[in-house]
TILUMSE-222468 format. One record per residue (C-alpha): x, y, z. Coordinates in steps of 0.5 Angstrom, whole numbers, padded with zeros to 4 digits, always signed. Layout:
<nodes>
XYZ
...
</nodes>
This chain:
<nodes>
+0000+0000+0000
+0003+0006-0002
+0003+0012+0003
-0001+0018+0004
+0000+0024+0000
+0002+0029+0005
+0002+0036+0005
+0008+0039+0007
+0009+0048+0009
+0017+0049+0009
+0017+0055+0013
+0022+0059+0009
+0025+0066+0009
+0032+0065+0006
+0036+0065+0014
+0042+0059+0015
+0037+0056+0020
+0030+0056+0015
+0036+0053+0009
+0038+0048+0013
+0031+0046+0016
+0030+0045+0009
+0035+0041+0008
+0034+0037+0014
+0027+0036+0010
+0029+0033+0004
+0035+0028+0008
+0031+0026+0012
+0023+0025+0012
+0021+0027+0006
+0017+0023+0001
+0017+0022-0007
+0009+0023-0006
+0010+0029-0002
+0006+0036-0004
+0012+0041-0001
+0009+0048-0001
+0015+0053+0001
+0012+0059+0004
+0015+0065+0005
+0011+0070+0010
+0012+0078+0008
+0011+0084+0013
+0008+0088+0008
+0009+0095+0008
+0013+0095+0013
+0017+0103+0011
+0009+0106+0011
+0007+0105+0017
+0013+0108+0021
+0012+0112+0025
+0017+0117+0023
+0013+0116+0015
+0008+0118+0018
+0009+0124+0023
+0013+0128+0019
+0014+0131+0012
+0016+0126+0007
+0020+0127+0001
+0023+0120-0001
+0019+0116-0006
+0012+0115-0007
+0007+0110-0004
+0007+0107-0010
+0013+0106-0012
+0015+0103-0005
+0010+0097-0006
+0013+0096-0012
+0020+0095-0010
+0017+0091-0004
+0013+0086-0009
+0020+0086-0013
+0023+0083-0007
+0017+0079-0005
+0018+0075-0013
+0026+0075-0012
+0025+0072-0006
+0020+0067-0009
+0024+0066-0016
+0031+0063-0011
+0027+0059-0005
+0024+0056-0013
+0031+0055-0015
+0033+0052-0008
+0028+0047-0008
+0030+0045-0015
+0037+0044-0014
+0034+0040-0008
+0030+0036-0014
+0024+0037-0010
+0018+0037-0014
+0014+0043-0011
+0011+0051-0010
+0013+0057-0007
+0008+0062-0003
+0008+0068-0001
+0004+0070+0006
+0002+0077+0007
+0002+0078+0016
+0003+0082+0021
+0007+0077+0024
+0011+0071+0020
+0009+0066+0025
+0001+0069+0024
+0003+0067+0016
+0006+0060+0017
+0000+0059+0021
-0005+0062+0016
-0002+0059+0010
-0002+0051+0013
-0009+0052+0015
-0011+0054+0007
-0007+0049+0005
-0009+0043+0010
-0003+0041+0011
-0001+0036+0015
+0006+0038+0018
+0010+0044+0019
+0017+0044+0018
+0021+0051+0020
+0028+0053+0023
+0029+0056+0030
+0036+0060+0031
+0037+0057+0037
+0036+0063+0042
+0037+0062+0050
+0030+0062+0055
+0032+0070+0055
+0033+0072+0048
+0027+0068+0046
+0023+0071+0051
+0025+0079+0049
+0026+0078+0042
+0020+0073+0041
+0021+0067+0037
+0016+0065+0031
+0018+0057+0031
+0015+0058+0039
+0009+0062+0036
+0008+0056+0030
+0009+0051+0036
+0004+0054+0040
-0002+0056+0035
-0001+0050+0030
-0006+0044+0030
-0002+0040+0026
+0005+0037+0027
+0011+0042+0027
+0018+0040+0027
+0023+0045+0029
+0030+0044+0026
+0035+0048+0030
+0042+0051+0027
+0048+0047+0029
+0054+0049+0029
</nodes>
């Protein structure tokens, strides 16, 4: 009996830690019928809503044109993740996510996708670190209502 085809949401942003939790994926769990989806989570616009952007006189480019860089680095982004994934010969796709919090977008896309596992990378921040700064593998684990496997960098 053939496996199940699984849904798999590569968390992906382009650190050593996410690449290297990718590549743990494709060595070590991932199946030929696997459906890998790649998701890149975006904070989109994030120059506009400064609060320096929006408290004084503004002379740099405009609203418009900040978009549009932002979209061209969003379609770079997705074109290498797509390159990365091919160079690994995983069959697949890349997403882009648009959220307040990468981990809200990670979350949001594997919902969309039914997916049946999570695959992301962490940074290996101590307790205190992690409680300061925040950490979007614990956000993932913690708001996930599937497996998650975190995949921490090892030097």
């Amino acid at each position: 009996m053939a496996d199940k085809q699984r849904t798999v949401v590569v968390a992906m942003d382009g650190s050593e830690h996410a690449i290297k939790a990718f590549k743990w994926f494709c060595k070590s769990m991932k199946r030929d019928n696997d459906k890998v989806v790649m998701v890149y989570s975006v904070e989109l616009y994030g120059d506009v809503y400064s609060t320096q952007w929006l408290s004084v006189p503004y002379s740099g480019p405009s609203l418009t044109e900040m978009i549009e860089k932002q979209r061209r680095e969003v379609r770079e982004k997705l074109d290498e993740f797509a390159k990365m994934m091919k160079s690994e010969h995983v069959p697949g796709t890349v997403k882009s996510v648009h959220s307040d919090d990468p981990g809200e977008g990670i979350i949001k896309a594997a919902e969309e996708l039914k997916a049946d596992i999570i695959v992301i990378g962490s940074r290996g921040l101590g307790a205190v670190r992690r409680t300061i700064l925040g950490s979007v593998s614990d956000y993932v684990l913690q708001h996930s209502s599937i497996p998650v496997v975190v995949c921490p960098v090892q030097s």
